[in-house]
C-alpha positions as CSV (number, residue, x, y, z in Angstrom):
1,X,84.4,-48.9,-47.2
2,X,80.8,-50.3,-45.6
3,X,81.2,-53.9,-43.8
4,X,78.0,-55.5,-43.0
5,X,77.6,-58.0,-40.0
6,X,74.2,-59.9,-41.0
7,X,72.3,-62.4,-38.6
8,X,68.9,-64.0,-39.8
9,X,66.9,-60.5,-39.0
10,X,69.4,-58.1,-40.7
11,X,72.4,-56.9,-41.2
12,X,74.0,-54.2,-39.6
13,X,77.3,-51.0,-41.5
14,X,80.1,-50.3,-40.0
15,X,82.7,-48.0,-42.2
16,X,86.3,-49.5,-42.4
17,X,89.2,-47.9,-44.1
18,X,91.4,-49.8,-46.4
19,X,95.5,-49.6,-46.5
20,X,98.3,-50.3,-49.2
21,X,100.7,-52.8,-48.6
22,X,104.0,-51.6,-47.4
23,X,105.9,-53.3,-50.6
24,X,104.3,-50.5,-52.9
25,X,104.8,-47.3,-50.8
26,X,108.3,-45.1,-51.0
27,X,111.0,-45.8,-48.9
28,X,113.0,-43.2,-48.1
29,X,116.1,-42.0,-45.8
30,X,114.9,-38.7,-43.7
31,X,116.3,-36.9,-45.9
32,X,114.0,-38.0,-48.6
33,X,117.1,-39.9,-50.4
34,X,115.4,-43.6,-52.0
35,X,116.5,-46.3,-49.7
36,X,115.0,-48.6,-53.0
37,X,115.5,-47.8,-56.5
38,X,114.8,-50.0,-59.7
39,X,115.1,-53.1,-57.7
40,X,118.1,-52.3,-55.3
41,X,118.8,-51.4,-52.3
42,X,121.2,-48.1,-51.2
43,X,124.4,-49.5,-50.2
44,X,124.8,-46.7,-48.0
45,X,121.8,-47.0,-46.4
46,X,121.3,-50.2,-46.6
47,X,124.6,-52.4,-45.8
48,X,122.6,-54.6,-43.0
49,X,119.3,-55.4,-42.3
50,X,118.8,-54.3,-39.2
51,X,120.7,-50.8,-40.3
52,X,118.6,-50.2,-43.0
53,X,115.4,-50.7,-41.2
54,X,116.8,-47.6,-38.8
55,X,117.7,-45.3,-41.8
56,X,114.6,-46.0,-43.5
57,X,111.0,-45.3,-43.7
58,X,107.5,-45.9,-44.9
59,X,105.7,-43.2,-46.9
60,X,102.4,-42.2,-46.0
61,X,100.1,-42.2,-49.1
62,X,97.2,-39.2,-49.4
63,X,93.7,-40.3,-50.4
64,X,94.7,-38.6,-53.9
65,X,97.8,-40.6,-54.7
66,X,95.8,-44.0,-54.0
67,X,93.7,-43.4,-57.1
68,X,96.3,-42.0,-59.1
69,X,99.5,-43.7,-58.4
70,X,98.2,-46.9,-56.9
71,X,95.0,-47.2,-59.0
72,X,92.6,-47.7,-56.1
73,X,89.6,-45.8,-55.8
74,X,86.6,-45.5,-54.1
75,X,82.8,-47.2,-55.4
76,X,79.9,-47.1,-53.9
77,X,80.1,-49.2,-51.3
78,X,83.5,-50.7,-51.8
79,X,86.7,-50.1,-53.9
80,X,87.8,-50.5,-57.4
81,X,91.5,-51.6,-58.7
82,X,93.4,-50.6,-61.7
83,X,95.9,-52.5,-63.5
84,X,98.2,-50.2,-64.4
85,X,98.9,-46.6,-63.4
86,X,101.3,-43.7,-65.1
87,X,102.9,-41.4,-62.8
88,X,105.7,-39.2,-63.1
89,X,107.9,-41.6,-61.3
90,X,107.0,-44.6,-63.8
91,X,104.4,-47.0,-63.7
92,X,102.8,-48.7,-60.7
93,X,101.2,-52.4,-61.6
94,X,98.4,-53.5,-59.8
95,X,97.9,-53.3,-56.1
96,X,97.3,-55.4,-52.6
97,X,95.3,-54.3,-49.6
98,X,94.0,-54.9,-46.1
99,X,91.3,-53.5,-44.1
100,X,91.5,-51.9,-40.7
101,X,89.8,-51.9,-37.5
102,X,91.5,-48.4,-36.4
103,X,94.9,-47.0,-37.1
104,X,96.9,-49.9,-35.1
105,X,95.3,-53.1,-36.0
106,X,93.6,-54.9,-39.4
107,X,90.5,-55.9,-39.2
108,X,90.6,-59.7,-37.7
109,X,87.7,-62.0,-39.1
110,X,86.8,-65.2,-37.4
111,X,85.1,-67.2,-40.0
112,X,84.0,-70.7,-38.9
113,X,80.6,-71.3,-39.2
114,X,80.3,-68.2,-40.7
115,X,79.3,-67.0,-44.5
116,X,81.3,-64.2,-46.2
117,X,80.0,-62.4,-49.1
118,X,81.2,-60.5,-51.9
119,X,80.0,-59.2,-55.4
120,X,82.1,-58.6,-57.9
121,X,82.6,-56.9,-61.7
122,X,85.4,-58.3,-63.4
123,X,84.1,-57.6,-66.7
124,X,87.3,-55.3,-67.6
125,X,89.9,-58.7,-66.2
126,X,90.9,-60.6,-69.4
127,X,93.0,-63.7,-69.4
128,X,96.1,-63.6,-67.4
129,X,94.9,-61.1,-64.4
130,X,93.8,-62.4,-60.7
131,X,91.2,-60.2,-59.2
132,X,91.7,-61.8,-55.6
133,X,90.0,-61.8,-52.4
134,X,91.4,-63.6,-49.7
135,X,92.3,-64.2,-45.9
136,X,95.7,-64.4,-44.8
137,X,96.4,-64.9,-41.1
138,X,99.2,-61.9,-40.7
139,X,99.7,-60.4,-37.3
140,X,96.8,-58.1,-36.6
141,X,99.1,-55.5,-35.9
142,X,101.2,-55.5,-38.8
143,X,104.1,-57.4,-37.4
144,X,105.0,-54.0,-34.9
145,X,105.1,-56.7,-31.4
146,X,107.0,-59.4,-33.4
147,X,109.4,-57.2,-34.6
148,X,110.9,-55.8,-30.8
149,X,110.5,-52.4,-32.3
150,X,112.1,-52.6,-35.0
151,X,108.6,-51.9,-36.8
152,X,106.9,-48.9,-35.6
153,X,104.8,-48.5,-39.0
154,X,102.5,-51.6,-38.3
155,X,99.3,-52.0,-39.5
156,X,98.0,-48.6,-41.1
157,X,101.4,-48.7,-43.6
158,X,100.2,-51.9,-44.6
159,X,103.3,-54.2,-43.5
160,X,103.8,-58.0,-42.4
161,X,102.5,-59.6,-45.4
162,X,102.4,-63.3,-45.8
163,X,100.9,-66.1,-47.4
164,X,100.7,-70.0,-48.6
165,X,103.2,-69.2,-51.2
166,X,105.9,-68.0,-48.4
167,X,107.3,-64.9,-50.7
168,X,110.6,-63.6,-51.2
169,X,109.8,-60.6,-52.4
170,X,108.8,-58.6,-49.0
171,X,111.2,-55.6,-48.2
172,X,110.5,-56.1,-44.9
173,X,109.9,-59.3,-42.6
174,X,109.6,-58.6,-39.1
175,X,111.0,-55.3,-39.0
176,X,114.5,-56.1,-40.8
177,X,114.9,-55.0,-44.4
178,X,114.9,-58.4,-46.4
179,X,118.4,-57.6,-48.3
180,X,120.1,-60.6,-47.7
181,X,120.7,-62.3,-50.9
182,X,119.0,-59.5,-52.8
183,X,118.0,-60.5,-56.1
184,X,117.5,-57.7,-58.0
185,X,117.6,-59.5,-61.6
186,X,114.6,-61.9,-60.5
187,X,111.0,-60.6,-61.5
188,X,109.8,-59.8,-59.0
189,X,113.3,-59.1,-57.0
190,X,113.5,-61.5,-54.0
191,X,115.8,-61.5,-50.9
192,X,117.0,-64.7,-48.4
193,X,113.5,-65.1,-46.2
194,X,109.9,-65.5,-47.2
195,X,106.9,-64.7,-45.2
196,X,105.0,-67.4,-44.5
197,X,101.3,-67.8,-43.3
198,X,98.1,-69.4,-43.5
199,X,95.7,-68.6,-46.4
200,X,92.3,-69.0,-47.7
201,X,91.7,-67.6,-51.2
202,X,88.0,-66.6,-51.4
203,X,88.0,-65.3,-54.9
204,X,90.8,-65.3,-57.8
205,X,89.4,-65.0,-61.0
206,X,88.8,-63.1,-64.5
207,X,86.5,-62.8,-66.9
208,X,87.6,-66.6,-68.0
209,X,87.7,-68.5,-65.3
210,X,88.0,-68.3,-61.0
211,X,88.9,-70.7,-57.8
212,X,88.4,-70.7,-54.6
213,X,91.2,-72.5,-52.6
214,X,92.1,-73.2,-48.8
215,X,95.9,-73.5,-48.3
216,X,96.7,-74.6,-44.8
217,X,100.4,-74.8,-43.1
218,X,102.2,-76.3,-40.1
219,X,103.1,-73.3,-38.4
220,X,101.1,-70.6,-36.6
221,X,100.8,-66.9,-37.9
222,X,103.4,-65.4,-39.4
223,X,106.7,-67.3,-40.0
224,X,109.7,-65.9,-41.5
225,X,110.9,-69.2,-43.5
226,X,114.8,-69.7,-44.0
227,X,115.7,-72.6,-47.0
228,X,114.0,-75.5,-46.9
229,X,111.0,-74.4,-45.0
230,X,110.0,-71.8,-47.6
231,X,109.4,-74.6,-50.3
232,X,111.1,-72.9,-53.3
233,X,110.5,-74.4,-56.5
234,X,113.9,-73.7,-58.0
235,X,115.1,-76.1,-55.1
236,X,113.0,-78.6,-56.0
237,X,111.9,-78.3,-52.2
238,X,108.3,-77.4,-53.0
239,X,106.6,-79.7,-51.1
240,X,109.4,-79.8,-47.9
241,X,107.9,-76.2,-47.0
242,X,105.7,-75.3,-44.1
243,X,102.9,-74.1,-46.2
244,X,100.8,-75.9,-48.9
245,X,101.5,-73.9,-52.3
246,X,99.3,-76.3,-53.9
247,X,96.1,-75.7,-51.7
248,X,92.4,-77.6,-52.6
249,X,91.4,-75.8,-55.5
250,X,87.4,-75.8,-57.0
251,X,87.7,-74.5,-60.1
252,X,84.8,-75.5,-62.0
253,X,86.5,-75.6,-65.5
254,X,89.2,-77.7,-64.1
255,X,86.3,-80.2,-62.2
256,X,84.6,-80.8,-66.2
257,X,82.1,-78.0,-66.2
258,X,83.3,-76.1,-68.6
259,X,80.3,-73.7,-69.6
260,X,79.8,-73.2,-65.5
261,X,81.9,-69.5,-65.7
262,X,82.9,-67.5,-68.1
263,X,82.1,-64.1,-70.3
264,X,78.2,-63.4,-72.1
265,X,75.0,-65.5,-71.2
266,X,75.5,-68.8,-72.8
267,X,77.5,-69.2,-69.5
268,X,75.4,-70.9,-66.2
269,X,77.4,-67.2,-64.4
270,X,77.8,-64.5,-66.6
271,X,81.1,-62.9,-65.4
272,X,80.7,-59.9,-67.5
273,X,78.2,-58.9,-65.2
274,X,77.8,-58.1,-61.6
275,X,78.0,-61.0,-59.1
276,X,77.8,-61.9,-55.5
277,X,79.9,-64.9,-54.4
278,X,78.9,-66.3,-50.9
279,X,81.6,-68.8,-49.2
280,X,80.2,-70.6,-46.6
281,X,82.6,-72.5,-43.6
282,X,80.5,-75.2,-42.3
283,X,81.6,-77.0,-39.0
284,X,81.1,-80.8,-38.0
285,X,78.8,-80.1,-35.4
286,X,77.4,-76.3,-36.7
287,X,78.7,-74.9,-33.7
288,X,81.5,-72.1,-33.6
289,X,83.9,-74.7,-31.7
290,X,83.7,-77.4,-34.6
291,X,86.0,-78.8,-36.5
292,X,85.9,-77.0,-40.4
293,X,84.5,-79.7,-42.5
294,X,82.9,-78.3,-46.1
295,X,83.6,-74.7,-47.3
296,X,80.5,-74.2,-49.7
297,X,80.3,-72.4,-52.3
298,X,76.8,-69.9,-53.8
299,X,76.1,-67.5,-56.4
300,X,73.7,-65.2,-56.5
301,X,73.2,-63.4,-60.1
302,X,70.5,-61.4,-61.8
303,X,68.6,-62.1,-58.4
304,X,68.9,-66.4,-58.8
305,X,70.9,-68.3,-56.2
306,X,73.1,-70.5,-58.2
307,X,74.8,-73.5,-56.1
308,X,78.8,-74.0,-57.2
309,X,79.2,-76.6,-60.2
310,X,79.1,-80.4,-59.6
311,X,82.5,-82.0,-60.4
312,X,81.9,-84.5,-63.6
313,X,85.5,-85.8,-63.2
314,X,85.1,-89.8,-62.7
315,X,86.4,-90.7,-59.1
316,X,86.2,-87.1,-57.8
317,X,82.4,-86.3,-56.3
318,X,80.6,-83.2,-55.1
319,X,80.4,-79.6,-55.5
320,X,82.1,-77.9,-52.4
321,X,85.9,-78.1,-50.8
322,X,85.8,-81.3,-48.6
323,X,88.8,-83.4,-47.3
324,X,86.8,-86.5,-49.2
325,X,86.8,-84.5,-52.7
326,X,90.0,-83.1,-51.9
327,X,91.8,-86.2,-51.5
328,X,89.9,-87.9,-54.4
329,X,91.2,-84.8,-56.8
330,X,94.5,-85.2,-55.7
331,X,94.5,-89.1,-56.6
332,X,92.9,-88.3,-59.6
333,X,94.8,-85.9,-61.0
334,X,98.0,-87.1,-60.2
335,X,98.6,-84.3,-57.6
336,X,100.8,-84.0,-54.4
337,X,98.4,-84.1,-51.5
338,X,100.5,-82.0,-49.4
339,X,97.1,-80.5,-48.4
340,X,96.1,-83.7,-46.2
341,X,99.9,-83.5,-44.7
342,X,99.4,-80.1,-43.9
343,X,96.3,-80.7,-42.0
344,X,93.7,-80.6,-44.2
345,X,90.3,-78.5,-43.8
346,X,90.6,-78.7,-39.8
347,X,94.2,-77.0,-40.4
348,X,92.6,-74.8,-42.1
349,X,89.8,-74.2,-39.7
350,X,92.4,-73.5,-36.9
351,X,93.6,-70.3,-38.5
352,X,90.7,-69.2,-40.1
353,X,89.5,-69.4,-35.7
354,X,92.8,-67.4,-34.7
355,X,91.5,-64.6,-37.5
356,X,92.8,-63.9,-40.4
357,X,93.0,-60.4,-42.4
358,X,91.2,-59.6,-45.5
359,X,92.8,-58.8,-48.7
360,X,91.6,-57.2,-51.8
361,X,94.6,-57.0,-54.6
362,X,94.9,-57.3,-58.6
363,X,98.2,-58.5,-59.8
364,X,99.8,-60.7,-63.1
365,X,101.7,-63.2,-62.6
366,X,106.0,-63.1,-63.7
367,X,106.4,-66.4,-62.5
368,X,103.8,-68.8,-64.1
369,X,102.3,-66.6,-65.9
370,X,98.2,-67.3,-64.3
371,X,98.1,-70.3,-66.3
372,X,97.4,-72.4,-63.1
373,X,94.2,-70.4,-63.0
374,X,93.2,-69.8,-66.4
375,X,94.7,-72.1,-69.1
376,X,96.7,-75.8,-69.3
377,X,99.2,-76.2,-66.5
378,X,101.9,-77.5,-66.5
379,X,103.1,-77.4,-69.3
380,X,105.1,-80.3,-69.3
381,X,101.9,-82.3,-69.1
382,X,99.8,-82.8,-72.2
383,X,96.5,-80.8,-72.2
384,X,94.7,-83.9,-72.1
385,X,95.8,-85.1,-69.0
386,X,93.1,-85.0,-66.2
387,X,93.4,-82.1,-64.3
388,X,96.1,-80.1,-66.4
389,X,92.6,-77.8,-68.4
390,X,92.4,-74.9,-65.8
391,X,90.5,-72.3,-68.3
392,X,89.9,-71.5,-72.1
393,X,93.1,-69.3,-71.9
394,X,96.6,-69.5,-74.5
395,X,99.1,-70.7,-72.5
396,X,100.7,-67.3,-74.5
397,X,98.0,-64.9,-73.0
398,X,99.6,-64.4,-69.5
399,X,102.7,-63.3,-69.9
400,X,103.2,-59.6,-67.4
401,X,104.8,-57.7,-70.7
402,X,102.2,-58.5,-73.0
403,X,99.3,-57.6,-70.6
404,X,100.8,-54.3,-69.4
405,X,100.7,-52.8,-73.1
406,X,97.8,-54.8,-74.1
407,X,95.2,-54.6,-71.2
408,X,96.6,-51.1,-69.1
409,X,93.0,-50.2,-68.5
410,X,92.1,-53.3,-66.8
411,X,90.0,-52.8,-63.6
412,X,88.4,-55.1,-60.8
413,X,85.7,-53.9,-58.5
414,X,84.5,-55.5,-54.9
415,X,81.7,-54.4,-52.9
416,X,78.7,-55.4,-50.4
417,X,81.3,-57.1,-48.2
418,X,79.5,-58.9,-45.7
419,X,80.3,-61.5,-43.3
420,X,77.7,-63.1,-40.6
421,X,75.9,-66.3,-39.7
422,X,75.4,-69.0,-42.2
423,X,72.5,-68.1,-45.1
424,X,72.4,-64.4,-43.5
425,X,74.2,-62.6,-46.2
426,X,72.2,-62.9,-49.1
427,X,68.6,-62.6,-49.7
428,X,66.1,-60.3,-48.2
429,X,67.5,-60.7,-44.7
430,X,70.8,-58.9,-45.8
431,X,69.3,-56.1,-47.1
432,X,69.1,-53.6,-43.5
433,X,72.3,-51.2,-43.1
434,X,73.1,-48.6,-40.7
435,X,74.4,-45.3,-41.6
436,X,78.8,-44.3,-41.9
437,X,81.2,-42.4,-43.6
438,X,81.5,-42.4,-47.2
439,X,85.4,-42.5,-46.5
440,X,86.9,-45.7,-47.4
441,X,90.3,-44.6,-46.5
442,X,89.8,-42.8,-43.3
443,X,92.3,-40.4,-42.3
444,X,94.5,-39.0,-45.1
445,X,97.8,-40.3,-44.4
446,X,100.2,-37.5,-45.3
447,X,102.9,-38.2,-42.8
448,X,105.8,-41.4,-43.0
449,X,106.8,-43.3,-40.2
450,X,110.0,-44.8,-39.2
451,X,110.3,-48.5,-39.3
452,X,112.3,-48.5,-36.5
């Protein structure tokens, strides 16, 4: 798919491909006998992790079988995603991908003082889904150095996931099959380690409501968490984790402005129409060296640039993520600030300086059901309480079952991805390209490779 690299005379194409994550695609013996089926691991196969990382391997995927297995297909000029698939082999839900430089390494984006820019249909995402765009800072080479080659699939099979919300459910985590305490019963199965990493969350949204939310952590890349530091909830250990689950959300709904977002014009941003979101990462000094200060937020619709909503919560000012209005919310609302003890934005700033990887997924949500996005959460909180109003949602609308027979032809697009000086990406100056392929995928990847 086209990236665009804009300065203030222009922006200039370059094609990238995209990948699947590794935690979708087939993994198989070399005889072609499942190393994974319905949740479990073979036995035989699998009776160790680092045994079952030799045994096993990655399937490639063919540009056919990412449209009609995965449900990702190619738009003009970017990439559509499909809730739910039918195969032969069952039902695929949703999807998560990365984009490339070249066949060994994801694209790396260095966003300080830099814009990125999006735009968007989520007309076809009720209540419930997360269209999501967002940076993660996973090794640019899919984990394949880390992993003392144990991983020799790397970054065009899409593996060494990780995030803010360290998760269990990774087959693999640095080149080792994650079977220890396999949990096949939990939805979605989980094993012993998380993956752990820095994140910056762009864009999760549907047609009812959307966020945008830094989440910075105390370690650097990606960190395969053991107990405590992975901050499971079931533990109560939440907020003893490495990684700030909680992030600094701006979700204009949750901030008082509740007709800021939402479907048909009597809306400020109609979200059942196109839409370009521009995220801007201001430093203190406006220099690539500074510290990360504001992440702004625009919108451009219908050819208006919209600035983000003003928060009309009393004690809690201003329209963009600052530490100030972050700390203010957090007070406010009653919140944990593990945000501030994590770092903060110049945390956050530090990884978004290493590079992180862009992400493009839809998925539903089996263990909260998206109600922290889109309805009143928690629910052991009255809806009255300040902060607990997320969306218009029913706290019943979420729920994975419900969606996947209800809403099977839901669909996210994202295109015009562009990333370049601040104010550079939108407007007339962002309008030059240069010519590419029309292949989003590059190379069809018939063959597997081993993970070993």
């Amino acid at each position: 798919m086209p990236l665009w690299t804009c300065t203030e005379v222009g922006c200039s194409k370059e094609m990238k491909s995209l990948t699947l994550d590794a935690n979708w695609r087939w993994i198989h013996s070399s005889q072609s006998t499942n190393c994974y089926t319905d949740s479990s691991w073979d036995p035989t196969l699998c009776p160790d992790p680092e045994t079952c990382a030799k045994n096993c391997q990655l399937d490639g995927a063919s540009l056919s079988s990412y449209a009609d297995t995965y449900g990702v297909s190619s738009q003009d000029n970017g990439v559509e995603l499909s809730f739910v698939t039918e195969t032969q082999y069952g039902s695929n839900y949703g999807s998560r991908t990365y984009m490339l430089e070249n066949d060994k390494s994801y694209k790396m984006f260095k966003l300080k003082n830099r814009e990125f820019t999006l735009s968007v249909n989520m007309d076809h995402m009720p209540c419930g889904l997360n269209g999501a765009v967002y940076f993660v800072e996973m090794d640019a080479d899919g984990g394949k150095t880390k992993s003392k080659g144990m991983n020799t699939a790397g970054a065009a099979y899409g593996t060494g996931y990780c995030d803010a919300q360290c998760p269990h459910d990774m087959k693999f985590i640095d080149g080792e099959a994650n079977i220890l305490d396999w949990n096949s019963t939990n939805d979605p199965p989980i094993g012993k380690y998380g993956a752990c990493c820095a994140e910056m969350d762009i864009w999760e949204a549907n047609s009812r409501a959307t966020a945008y939310t830094p989440h910075p952590c105390s370690v650097t890349g990606t960190y395969r968490c053991d107990g405590v530091e992975c901050g499971d909830n079931e533990k109560d250990k939440r907020y003893d984790g490495v990684c700030d689950k909680d992030g600094c959300d701006f979700n204009s709904y949750r901030m008082g402005d509740k007709m800021f977002y939402g479907r048909h014009e009597e809306f400020v941003l109609d979200s059942s129409k196109d839409l370009t979101v521009v995220t801007q990462f201001i430093t203190h000094d406006g220099t690539d060296d500074g510290d990360l200060v504001d992440i702004v937020r625009l919108y451009v619709q219908d050819g208006k640039v919209v600035p983000n909503s003003n928060s009309s919560i009393v004690g809690v000012h201003g329209n963009s993520v600052t530490d100030s209005l972050c700390n203010e919310m957090k007070t406010t609302f009653g919140d944990n600030n593990d945000f501030k003890r994590k770092g903060g934005l110049k945390a956050m700033g530090e990884a978004l300086d290493r590079g992180m990887v862009l992400v493009m997924s839809l998925w539903d949500d089996s263990l909260a059901n998206m109600l922290w996005l889109d309805s009143d959460y928690p629910l052991d909180k009255p809806a009255s309480t300040l902060g607990v109003a997320r969306g218009p949602c029913l706290t019943t609308s979420g729920k994975p079952s419900y969606l996947r027979e209800k809403y099977a032809d839901a669909a996210v697009k994202y295109y015009d991805i562009k990333v370049g000086s601040i104010g550079s990406t939108y407007g007339s100056t962002a309008a030059g390209s240069s010519s590419g392929s029309d292949d989003p995928w590059g190379q069809d990847r018939r063959l597997s490779e081993v993970l070993v």
